[in-house]
C-alpha positions as CSV (number, residue, x, y, z in Angstrom):
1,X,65.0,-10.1,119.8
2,X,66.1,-8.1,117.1
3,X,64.5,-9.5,114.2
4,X,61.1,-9.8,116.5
5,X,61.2,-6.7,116.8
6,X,61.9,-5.7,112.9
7,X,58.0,-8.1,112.1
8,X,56.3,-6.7,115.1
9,X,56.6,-3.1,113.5
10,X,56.6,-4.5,109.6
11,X,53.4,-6.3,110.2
12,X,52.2,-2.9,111.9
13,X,53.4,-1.2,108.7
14,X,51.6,-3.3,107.1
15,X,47.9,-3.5,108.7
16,X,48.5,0.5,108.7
17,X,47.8,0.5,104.8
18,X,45.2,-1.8,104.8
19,X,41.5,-1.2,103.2
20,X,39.0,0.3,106.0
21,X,35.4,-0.1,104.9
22,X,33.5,2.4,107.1
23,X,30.2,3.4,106.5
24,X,27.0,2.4,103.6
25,X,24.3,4.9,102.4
26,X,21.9,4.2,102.1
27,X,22.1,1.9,105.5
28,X,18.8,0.5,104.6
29,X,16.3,-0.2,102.3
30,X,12.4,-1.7,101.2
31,X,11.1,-4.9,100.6
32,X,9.0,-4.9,97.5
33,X,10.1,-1.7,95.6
34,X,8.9,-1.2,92.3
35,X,12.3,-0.7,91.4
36,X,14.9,-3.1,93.2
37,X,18.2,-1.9,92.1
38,X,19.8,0.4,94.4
39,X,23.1,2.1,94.7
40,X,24.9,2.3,97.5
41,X,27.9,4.8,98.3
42,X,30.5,3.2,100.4
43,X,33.1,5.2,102.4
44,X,36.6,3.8,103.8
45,X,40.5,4.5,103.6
46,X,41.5,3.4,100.3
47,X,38.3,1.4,99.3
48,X,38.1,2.3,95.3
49,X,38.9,-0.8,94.2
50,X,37.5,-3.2,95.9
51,X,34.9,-5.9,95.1
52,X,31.6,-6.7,96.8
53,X,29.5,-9.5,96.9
54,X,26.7,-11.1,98.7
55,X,24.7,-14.3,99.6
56,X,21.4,-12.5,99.5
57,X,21.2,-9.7,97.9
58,X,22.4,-9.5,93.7
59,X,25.6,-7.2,93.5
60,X,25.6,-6.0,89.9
61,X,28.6,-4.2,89.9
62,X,31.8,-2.4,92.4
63,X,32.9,1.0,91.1
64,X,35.6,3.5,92.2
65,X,36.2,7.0,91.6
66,X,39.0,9.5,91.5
67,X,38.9,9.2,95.2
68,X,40.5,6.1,96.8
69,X,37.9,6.5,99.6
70,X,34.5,6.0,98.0
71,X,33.4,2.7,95.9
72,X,29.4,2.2,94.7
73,X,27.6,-0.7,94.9
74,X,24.9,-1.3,92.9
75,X,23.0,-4.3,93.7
76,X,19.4,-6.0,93.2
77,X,17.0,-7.0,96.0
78,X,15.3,-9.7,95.2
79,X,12.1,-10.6,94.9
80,X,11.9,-13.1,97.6
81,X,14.4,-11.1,100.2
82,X,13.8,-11.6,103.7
83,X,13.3,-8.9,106.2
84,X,16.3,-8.1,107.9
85,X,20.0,-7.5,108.0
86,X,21.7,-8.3,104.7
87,X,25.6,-8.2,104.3
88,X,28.0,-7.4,101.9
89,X,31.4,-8.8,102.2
90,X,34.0,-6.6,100.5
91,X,37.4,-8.5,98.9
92,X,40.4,-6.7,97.5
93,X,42.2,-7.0,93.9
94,X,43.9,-10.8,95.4
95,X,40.7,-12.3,96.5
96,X,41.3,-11.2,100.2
97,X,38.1,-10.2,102.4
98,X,39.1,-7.0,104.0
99,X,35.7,-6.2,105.2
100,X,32.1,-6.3,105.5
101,X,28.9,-3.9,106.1
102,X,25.3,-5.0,107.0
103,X,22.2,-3.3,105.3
104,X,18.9,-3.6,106.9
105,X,16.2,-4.4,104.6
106,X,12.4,-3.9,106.1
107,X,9.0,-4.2,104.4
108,X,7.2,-1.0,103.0
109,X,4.2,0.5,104.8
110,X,0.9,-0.8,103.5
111,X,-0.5,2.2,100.6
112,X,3.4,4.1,100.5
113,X,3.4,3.1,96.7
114,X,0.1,5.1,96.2
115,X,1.7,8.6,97.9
């Protein structure tokens, strides 16, 4: 009973400390941008260093700052996206996935290029 009770409150310990991914900005985006690389700011407990990647959408690169709580994502939308939700699966430093986020991708209004 004892030692149930030591990994019952270890493997709390444990989840505790884990990687939270919380929210993405933007939490959308356009279909057929002139420019098709966007950033995205991602915030979460202790986040900094993790990796993102994608099926659909080209993740250039996963950056951290000073603050363990943001990461950016800067990604591509290709050419031939489809219109809809679009995730991005988020693995820490061992390979593990720890999370994920969707971003909704929609197609621009006929003439908004031209405002």
């Amino acid at each position: 009973m004892k030692k149930l009770l030591i990994s019952l409150v270890l493997a709390f310990a444990i989840n505790a400390q884990a990687q939270v991914v919380e929210k993405i900005e933007p939490a959308s985006w356009w279909i057929g941008m002139e420019m098709n690389t966007v950033e995205f700011m991602v915030h979460g407990k202790d986040i900094s260093q993790l990796v993102a990647e994608s099926t659909t959408l080209e993740v250039i690169k996963s950056e951290g700052l000073e603050s363990p709580n943001y990461l950016f994502v800067t990604a591509t939308v290709p050419v031939d996206a489809k219109v809809g939700d679009h995730t991005l699966v988020f693995r820490n430093t061992k390979g593990k996935k720890v999370g994920r986020l969707s971003v909704a991708l929609g197609l621009r209004a006929d003439g908004s290029a031209s405002r």
